[in-house]
C-alpha positions as CSV (number, residue, x, y, z in Angstrom):
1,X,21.2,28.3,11.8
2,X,20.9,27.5,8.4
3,X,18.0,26.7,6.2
4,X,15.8,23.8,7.8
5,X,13.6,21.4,6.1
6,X,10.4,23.1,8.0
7,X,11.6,26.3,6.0
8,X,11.8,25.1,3.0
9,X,8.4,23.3,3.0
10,X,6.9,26.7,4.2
11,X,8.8,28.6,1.1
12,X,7.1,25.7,-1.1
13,X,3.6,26.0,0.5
14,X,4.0,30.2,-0.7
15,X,5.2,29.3,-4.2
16,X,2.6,26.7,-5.1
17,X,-0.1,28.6,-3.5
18,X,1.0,31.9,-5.6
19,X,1.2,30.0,-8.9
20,X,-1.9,28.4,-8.8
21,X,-3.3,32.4,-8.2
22,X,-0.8,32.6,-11.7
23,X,-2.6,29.7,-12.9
24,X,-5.9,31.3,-13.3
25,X,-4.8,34.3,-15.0
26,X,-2.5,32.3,-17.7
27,X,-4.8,33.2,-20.7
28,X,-4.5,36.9,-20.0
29,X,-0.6,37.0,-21.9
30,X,2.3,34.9,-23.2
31,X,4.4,37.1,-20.5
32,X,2.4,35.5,-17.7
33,X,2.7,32.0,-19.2
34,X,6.6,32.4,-19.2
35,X,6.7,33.1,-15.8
36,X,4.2,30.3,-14.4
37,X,6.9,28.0,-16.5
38,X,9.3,29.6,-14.4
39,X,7.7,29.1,-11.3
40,X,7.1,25.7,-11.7
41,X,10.9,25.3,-12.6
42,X,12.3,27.2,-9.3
43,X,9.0,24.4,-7.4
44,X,10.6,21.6,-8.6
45,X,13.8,22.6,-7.4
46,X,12.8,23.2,-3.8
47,X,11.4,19.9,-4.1
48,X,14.5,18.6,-5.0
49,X,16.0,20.4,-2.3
50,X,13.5,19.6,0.4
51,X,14.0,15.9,-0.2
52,X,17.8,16.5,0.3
53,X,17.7,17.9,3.2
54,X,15.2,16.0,5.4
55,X,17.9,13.6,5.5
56,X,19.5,16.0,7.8
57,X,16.7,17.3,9.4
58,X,15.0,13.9,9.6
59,X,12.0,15.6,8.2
60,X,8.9,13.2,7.0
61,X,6.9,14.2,4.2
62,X,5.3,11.9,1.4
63,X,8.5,11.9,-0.9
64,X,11.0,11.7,1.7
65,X,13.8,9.5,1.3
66,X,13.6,5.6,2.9
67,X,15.8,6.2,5.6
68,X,13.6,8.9,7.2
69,X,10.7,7.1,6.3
70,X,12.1,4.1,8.3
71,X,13.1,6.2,10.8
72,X,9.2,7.7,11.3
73,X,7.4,4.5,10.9
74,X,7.2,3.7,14.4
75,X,5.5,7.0,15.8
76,X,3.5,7.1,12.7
77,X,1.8,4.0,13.4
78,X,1.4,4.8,17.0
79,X,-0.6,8.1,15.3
80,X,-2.4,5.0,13.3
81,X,-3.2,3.3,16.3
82,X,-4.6,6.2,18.3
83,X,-6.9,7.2,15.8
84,X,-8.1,3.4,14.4
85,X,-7.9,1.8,18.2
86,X,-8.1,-2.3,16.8
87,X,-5.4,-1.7,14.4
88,X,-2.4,-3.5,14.0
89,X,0.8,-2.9,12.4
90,X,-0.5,-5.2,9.0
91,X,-3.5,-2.5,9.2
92,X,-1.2,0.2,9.2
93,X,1.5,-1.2,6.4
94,X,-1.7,-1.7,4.8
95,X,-2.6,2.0,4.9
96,X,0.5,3.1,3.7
97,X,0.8,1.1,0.4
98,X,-3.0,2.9,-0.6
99,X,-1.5,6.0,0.2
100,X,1.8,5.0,-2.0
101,X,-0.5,4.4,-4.4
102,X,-2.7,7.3,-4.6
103,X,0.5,9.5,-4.8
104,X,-2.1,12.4,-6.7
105,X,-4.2,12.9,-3.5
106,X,-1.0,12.6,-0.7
107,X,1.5,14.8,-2.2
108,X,1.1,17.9,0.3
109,X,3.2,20.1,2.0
110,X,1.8,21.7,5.0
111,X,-1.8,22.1,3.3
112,X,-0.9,22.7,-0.5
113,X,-0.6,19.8,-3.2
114,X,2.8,19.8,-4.9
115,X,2.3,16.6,-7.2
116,X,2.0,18.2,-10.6
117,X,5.6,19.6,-9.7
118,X,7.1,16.7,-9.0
119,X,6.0,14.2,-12.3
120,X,9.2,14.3,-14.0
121,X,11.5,13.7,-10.3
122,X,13.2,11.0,-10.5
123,X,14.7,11.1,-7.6
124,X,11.0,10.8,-6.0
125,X,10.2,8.2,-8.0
126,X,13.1,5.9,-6.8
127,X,12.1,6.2,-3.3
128,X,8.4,5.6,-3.6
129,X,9.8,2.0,-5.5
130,X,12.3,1.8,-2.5
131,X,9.2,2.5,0.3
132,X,7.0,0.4,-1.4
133,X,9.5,-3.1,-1.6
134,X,10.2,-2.0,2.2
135,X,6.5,-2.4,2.8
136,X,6.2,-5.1,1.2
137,X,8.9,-7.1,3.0
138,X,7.3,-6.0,6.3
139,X,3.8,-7.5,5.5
140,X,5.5,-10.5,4.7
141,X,6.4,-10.8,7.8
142,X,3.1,-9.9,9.2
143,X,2.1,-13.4,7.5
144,X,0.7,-11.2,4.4
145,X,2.0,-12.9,1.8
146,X,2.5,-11.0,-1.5
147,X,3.9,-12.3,-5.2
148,X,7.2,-12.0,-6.3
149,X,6.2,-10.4,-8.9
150,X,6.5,-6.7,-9.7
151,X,5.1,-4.4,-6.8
152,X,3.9,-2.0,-9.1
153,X,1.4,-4.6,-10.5
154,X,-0.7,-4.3,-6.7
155,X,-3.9,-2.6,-7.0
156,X,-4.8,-0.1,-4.6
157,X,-8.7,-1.3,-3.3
158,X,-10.7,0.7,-0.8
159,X,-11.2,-1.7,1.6
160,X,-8.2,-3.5,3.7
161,X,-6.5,-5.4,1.4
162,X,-5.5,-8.7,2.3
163,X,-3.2,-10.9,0.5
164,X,-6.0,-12.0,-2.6
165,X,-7.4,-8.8,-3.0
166,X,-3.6,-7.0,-3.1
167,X,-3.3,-9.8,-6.3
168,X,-1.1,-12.2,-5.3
169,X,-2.9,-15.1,-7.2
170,X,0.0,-17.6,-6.6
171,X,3.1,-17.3,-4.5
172,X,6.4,-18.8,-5.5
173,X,8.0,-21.1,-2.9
174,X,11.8,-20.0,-3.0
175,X,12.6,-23.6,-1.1
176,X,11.9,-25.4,-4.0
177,X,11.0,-23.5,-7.0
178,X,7.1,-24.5,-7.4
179,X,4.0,-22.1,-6.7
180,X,2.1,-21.8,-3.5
181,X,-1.3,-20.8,-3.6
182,X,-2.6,-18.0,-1.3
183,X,-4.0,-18.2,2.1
184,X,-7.7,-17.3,0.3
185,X,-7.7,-20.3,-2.3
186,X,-6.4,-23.0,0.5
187,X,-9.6,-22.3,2.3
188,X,-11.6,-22.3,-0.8
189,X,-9.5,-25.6,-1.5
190,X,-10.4,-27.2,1.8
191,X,-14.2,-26.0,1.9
192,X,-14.6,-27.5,-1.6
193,X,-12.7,-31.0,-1.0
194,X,-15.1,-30.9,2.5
195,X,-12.5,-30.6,5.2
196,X,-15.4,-27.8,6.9
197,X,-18.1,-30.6,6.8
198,X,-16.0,-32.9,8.9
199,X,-18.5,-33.4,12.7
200,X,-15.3,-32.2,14.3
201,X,-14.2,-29.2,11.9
202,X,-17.9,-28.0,11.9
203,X,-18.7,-27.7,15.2
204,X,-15.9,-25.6,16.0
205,X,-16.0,-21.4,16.0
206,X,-14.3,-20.2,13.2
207,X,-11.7,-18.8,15.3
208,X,-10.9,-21.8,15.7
209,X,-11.1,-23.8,12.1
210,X,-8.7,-20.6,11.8
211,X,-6.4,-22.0,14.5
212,X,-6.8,-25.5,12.8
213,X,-5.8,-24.2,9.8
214,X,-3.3,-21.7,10.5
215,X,-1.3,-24.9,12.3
216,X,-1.3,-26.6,9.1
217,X,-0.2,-24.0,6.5
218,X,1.6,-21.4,9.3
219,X,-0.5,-18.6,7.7
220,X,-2.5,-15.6,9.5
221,X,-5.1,-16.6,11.5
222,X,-6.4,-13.6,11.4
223,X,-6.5,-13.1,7.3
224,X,-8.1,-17.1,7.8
225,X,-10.9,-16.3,9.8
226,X,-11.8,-13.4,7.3
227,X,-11.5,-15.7,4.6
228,X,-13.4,-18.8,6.2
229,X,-16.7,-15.9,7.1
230,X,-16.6,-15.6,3.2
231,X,-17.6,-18.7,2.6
232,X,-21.0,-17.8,3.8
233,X,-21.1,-14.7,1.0
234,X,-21.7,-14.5,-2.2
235,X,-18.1,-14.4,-4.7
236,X,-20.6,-11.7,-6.7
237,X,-20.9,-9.6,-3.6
238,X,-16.8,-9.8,-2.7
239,X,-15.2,-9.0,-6.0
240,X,-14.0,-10.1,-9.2
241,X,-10.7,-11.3,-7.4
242,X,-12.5,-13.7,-5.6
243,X,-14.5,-15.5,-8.3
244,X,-10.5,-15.6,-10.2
245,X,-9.6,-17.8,-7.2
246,X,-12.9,-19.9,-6.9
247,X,-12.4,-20.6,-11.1
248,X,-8.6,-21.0,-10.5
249,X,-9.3,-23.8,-7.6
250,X,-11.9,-25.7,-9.8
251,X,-9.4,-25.5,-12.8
252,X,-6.7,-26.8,-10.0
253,X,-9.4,-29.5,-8.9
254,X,-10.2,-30.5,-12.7
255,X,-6.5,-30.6,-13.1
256,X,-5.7,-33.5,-10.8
């Protein structure tokens, strides 16, 4: 039959969970040290191996490659969705890029943590860059937009983290070569040149100033809505993100 990604993993789960026993007893002799160098050597390689042939097996785990993460991301998020019932799939690509981000507290096989065996991979690290420009690209089109800028720049907040609090600060419009601010600052924009205190703006719902607005800039209405009910907060009680966009739309205003 072979050897099988679920066998290796299992092999790995025995070898980490023996050499942190070794790790305990490491001051006891420079023999034992030798060895736990050993055994972290002979880790490293499973790893190695493990993410070589999941390909085959189509096996997911955190450091897969992107073609098996592709190929999982649909019943993954149906997983998402059973357990978090209002999600959507922007919730869900949401999830993943925290967890991308927090590779420390993810890296587990089976129940064991494998990521101070995997540091100097490079191989691993390739394919978290490749999943995370994947993700990006697929929020995008979720009308999440993020900056062209480095990925590895996004900071990975608690909360959901919609397109200001991700970092995008401005956009660039490929079309033409100038910047586009975010969804976030256009509302700040429009509630500070007064388009909220026009009679027939105001007396709508916000669901549907969203719509209004959504029409006009062809942005989420949802990430609008959550935007236009911050209005009502105060920028000390959101974040520090938030107050950068409310100075960077009065430096835009003072500007003009």
């Amino acid at each position: 039959m072979g050897v099988t990604s679920s066998s290796i993993a299992e092999e790995l789960k025995g070898k980490i969970s023996a050499n942190k026993s070794l790790s305990i007893r490491i001051e006891r002799s420079k023999e034992l040290n030798s060895q736990l160098l050993l055994d972290k050597k002979e880790i490293a390689s499973l790893l190695e191996s493990l993410f070589r042939n999941s390909i085959k097996d189509d096996y997911y785990f955190f450091d897969c490659p992107l073609a098996v993460y592709k190929n999982s991301f649909k019943v993954r998020f149906e997983k998402f969705v059973e357990l978090n019932l209002d999600a959507e799939r922007a919730d869900f690509i949401q999830s993943e890029i925290r967890k991308l981000y927090d590779p420390e507290e993810n890296r587990v096989i089976i129940t064991e943590c494998y990521h101070i065996y995997s540091e100097g991979l490079a191989s691993f690290k390739i394919s978290l860059d490749k999943k995370l420009s994947y993700l990006k690209e697929e929020l995008n089109k979720e009308g999440f937009y993020m900056s062209n800028g480095p990925i590895e720049n996004i900071s990975p907040y608690e909360d959901i983290p919609l397109d200001d609090e991700i970092r995008f600060d401005v956009v660039e419009d490929v079309r033409d070569g100038k910047l586009q601010i975010t969804a976030n600052q256009i509302v700040i924009l429009l509630d500070k040149v007064g388009f909220f205190n026009d009679k027939k703006i105001r007396l709508k719902s916000q669901a549907k100033q969203s719509e209004v607005i959504s029409k006009i800039t062809g942005l989420n209405v949802k990430n609008i809505a959550t935007y236009i009910s911050r209005l009502e907060q105060k920028p000390s009680s959101i974040g520090a993100n938030y107050q950068k966009d409310l100075d960077y739309i009065d430096s835009m205003l003072d500007d003009i």
